[in-house]
C-alpha positions as CSV (number, residue, x, y, z in Angstrom):
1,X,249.2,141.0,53.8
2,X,252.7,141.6,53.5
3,X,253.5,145.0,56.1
4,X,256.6,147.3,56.0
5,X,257.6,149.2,59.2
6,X,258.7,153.1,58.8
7,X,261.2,153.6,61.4
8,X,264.6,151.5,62.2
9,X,264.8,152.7,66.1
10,X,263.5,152.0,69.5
11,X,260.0,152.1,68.5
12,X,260.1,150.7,65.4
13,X,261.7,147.5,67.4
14,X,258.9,147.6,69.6
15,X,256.2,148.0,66.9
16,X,258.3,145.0,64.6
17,X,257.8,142.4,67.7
18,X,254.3,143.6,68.4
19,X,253.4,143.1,65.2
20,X,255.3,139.7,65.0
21,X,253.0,139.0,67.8
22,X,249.7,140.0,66.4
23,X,250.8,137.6,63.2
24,X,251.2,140.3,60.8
25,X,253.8,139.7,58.1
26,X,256.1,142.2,58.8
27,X,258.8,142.0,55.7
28,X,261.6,144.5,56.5
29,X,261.5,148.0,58.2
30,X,262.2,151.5,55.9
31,X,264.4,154.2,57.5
32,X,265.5,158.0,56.5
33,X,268.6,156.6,57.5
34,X,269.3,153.7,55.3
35,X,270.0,151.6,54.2
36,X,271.1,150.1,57.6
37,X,272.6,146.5,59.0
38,X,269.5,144.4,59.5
39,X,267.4,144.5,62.2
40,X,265.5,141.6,64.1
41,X,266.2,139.4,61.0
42,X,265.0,142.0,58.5
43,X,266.4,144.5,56.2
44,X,266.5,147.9,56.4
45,X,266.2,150.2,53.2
46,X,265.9,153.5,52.5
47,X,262.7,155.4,53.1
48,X,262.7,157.1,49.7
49,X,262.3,154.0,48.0
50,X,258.7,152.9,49.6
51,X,256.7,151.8,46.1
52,X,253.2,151.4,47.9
53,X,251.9,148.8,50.2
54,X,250.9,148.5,53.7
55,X,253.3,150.4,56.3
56,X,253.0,150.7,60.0
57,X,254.3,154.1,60.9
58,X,257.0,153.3,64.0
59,X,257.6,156.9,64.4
60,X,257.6,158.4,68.5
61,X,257.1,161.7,67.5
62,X,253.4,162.6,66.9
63,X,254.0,165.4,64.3
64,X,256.4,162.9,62.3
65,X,254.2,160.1,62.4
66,X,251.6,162.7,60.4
67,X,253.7,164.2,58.3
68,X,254.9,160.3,57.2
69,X,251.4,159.3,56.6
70,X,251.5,162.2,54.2
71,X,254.6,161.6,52.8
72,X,253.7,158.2,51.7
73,X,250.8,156.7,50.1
74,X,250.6,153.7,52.2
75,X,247.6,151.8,53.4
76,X,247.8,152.0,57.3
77,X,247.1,149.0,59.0
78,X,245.5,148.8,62.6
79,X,248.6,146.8,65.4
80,X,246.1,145.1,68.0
81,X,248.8,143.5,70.4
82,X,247.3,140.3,71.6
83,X,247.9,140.7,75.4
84,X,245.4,144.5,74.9
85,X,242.2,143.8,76.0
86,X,239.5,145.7,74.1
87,X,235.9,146.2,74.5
88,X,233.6,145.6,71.5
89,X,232.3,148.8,71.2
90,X,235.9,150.9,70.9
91,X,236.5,152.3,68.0
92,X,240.2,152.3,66.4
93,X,241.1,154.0,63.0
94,X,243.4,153.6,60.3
95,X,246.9,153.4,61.5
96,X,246.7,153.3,65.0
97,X,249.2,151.1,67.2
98,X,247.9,149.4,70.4
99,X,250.9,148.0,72.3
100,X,251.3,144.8,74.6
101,X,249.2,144.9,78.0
102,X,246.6,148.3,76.9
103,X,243.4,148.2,78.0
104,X,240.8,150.1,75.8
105,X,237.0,150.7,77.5
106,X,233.2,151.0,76.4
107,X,233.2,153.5,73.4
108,X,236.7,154.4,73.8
109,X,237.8,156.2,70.5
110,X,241.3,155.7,68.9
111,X,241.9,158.5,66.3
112,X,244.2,157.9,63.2
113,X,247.9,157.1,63.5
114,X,247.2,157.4,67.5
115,X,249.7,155.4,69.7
116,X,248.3,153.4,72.4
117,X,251.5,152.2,74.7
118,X,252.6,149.1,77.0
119,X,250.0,148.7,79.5
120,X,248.1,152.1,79.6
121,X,244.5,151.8,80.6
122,X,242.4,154.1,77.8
123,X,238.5,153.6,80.2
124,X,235.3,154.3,79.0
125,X,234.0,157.3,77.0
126,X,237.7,158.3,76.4
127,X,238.6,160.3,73.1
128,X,242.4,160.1,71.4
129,X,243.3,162.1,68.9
130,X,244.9,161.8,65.6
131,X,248.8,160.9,66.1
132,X,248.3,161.8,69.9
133,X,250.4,159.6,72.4
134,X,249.3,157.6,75.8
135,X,252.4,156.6,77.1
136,X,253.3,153.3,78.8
137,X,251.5,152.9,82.0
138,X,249.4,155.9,81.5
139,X,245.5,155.7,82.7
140,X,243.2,158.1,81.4
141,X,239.7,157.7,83.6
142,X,236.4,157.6,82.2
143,X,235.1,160.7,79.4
144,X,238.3,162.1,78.8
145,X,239.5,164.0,76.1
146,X,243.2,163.7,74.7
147,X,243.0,166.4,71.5
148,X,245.4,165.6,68.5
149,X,249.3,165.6,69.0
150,X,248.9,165.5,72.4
151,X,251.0,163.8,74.5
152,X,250.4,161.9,78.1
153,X,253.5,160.7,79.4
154,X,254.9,157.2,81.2
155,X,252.6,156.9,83.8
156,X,250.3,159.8,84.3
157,X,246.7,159.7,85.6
158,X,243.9,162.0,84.2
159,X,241.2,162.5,86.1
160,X,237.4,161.6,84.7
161,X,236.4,163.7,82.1
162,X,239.0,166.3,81.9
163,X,239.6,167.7,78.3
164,X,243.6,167.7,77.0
165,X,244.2,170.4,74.4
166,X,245.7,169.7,70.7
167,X,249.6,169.5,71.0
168,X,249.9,169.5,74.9
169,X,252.0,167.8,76.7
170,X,251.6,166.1,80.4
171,X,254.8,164.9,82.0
172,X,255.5,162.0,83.1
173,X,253.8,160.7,86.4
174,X,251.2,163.9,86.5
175,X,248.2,163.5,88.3
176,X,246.0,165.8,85.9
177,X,243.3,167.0,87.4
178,X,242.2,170.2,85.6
179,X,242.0,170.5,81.7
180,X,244.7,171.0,80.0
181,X,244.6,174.4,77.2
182,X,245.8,173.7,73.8
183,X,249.6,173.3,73.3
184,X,250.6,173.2,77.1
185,X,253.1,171.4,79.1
186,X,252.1,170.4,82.2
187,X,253.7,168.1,85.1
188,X,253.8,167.5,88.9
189,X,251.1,165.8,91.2
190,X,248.9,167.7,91.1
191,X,249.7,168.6,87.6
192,X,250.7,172.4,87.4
193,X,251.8,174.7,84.0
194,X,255.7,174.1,83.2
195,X,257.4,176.8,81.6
């Protein structure tokens, strides 16, 4: 099926190749912004003129990559990146974006328009939200809990079963070994509140 990407920047460049990768036919990206030179061999055009169709939503930010999926009535395809390894029994929904080198465990569970990044490790009985974040390198350790929105930066480590709340953030490189409340922004090894 023929596959527009929302999103002309960093990540949408990342998203177009992955998807290039997985086989998809990606046909030109959509962009706020345009329209814009080409990109990668594709046209850019303006968002507002999206007529319906299949659209991976490039967007970093987890709030706009919601508010997107509202905006448009799109169908939202799953991006499996070839190099991921994933076990049979995780689950991914609609619109969710697994990058290069992931590794997804026993009844892991991908929520919608979730965004799974370059090489992080998502182990078994691990819960990610809708439009939450794992960024690249990140390992979250068996039963945790990432809520919606949430962010886990480059290269963090969460502990086994520790809960993340909707909306919080954990820096980059955090060793996160307590749960994290609803809307915080932790950092640090060990991970402490940041104001």
């Amino acid at each position: 099926m023929p596959i527009l990407i929302l999103g002309a920047g960093g990540h949408g460049r990342a998203v177009c190749e992955a998807a290039r990768d997985a086989g998809m036919d990606v046909r030109g990206f959509l962009d706020d912004r345009g329209p814009l030179p080409d990109m990668l061999g594709l046209r850019v055009l303006a968002a507002d003129g999206f007529t319906g169709g299949a659209l991976l939503i490039a967007l970093g930010g987890n709030a706009a990559r919601l508010a997107a999926a509202a905006r448009f009535a799109a169908e939202l395809p799953i991006l499996f990146h070839p190099s991921a390894i994933r076990a049979g029994s995780a689950e991914l929904a609609a619109g969710v974006v697994v990058m290069p080198r992931a590794v997804l465990g026993a009844l892991a569970r991908i929520g919608r328009l979730a965004l799974i990044n370059t090489g992080a490790i998502i182990e078994h009985d691990v819960s990610v939200g809708e439009g939450a974040h794992v960024g690249p390198g990140a390992v979250l350790c068996g039963g945790v809990s990432v809520g919606e929105r949430a962010l886990v930066g480059a290269g963090a480590v969460i502990a086994p079963n520790i809960r993340v709340g909707a909306g919080a953030v954990v820096g980059a490189g955090a060793a996160v070994l307590a749960d994290v409340a609803e809307g915080a922004r932790v950092g640090g090894v060990p991970a402490r509140l940041l104001k």
